[in-house]
N, C-alpha and C positions, 0 to 999 in steps of 0.2 A: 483442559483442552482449549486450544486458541479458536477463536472466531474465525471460520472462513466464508469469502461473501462471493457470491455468483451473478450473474447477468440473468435477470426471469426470461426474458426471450430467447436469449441463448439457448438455455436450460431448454425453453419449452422446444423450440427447432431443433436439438438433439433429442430429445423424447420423441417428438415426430418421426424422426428420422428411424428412430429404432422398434418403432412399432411398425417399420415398410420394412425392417429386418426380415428374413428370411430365417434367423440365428434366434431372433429374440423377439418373443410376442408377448406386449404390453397391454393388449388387448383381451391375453388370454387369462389375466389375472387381476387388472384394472383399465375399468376401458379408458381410453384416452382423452375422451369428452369428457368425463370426473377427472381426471389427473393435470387436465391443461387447467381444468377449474378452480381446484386446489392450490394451484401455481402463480393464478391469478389473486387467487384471494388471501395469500400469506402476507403479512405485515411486512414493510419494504426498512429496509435495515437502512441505519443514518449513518453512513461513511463517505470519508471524502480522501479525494485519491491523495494518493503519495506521494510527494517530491524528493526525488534523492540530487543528492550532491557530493563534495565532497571542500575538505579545507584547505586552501590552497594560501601561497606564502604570500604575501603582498608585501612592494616596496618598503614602507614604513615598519616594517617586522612585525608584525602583526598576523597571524592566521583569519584567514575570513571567511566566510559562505559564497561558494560557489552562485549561489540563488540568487541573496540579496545583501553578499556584499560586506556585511555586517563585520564585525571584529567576533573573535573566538574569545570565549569566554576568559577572564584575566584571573588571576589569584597572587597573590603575594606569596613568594618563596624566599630561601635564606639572604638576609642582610635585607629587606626589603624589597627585593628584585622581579617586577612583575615579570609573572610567565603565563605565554595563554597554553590554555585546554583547550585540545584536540578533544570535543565531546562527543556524541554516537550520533546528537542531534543539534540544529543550530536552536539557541535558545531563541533566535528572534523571529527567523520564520518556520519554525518545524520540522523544518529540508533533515532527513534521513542521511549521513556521511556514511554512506554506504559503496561511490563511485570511486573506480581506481583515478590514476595518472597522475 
């Protein structure tokens, strides 16, 4: 199962919000003073956001990073012939080739 990461304030101001529920009482199973406590005191996860991009053609024939630029990976094909890779990620700064256009 993939890692999914939240905002703890976030989280805890929607928890607020639903223990003013009318629909849903948070209070009536955990009260909310122990659950915002909880919330606080969970170990804060180390991620760092994501940059997406995408590969885009540049003058010199070359594919690059939308980000930073960079040239798209190269590999040598038949007769010797470099061709770059269109890869999922730029190998030089990270950037996600996830963006259309």
């Amino acid at each position: 199962m993939a890692k999914e990461y939240i905002e703890r304030e976030a989280f805890r101001e929607y928890a607020m919000e639903m223990t003013e529920s009318t629909e849903i009482q948070f209070d009536m199973c955990y009260p909310y003073w122990q659950f915002s406590k909880a919330i606080k005191e969970m170990p804060a996860a180390d991620v760092a956001p994501m940059v997406h991009g995408r590969w885009i053609w540049a003058n010199d024939g070359y594919l690059r990073c939308s980000n930073c630029h960079q040239k798209a990976p190269v590999m040598t094909q038949y007769q010797d012939e470099p061709m770059t890779v269109a890869t999922d990620y730029c190998p030089n700064c990270g950037c996600r080739m996830d963006l259309e256009g």
